[in-house]
N, C-alpha and C positions, 0 to 999 in steps of 0.2 A: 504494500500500500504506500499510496507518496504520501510522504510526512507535510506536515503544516507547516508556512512560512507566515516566518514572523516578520513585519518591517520593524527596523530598528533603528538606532544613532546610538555612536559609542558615549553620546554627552547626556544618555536619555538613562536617569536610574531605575526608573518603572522596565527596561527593557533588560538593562543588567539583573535586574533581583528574576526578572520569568525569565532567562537563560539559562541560569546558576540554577533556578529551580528544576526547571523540566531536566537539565541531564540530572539531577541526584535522583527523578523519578524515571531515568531512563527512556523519558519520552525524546524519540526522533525529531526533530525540527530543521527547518533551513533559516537562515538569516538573509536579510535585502538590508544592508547599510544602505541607507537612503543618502548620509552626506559622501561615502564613497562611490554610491552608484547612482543618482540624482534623476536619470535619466526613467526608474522608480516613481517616481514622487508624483505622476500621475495615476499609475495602480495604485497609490496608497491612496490617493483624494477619491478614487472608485471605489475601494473597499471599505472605504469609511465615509460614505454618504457627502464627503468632500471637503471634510476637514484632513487636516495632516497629524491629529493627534495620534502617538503610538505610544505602545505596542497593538497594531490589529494584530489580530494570526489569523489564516486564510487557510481553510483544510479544502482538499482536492475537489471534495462535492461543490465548493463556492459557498459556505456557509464562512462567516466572520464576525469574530470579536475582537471588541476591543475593550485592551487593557484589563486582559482574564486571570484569574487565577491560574496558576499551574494543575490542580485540581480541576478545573473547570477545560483545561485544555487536554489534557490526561484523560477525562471521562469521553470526552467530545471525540475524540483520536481512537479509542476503543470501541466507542459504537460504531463508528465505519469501518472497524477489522470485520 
């Protein structure tokens, strides 16, 4: 199954704490640095109704949260196995 991406900024601490979180729960994820990869930062105003607040995470089906628990993303990631 494709894991969930998260957009991120390495200056964003809501994105550092659900990183650090999801590997110690061993959930799969990708990362989109939006100030390293900018070119992004239109998929993130689509997956978030079109604000640039992050963390969204984007699971494969096209469902999106933002700024979730790791718990809430871990549950979320398991009903699509």
């Amino acid at each position: 199954m494709q894991p969930p991406v998260m957009f991120s900024a390495t200056w964003c601490g809501h994105c550092t704490r659900l990183k650090q979180q999801l590997k110690r729960l061993d959930v799969p994820f990708e990362v989109i640095d939006v100030d390293e990869q900018p070119e992004h930062l239109p998929a993130l105003a689509e997956a978030n109704n079109g604000s640039w607040l992050i963390p969204p995470v984007r699971f494969a089906a096209g469902t999106v949260m933002v700024n979730p628990s790791a718990a809430e993303v871990a549950t979320h990631y398991a009903a699509q196995s």
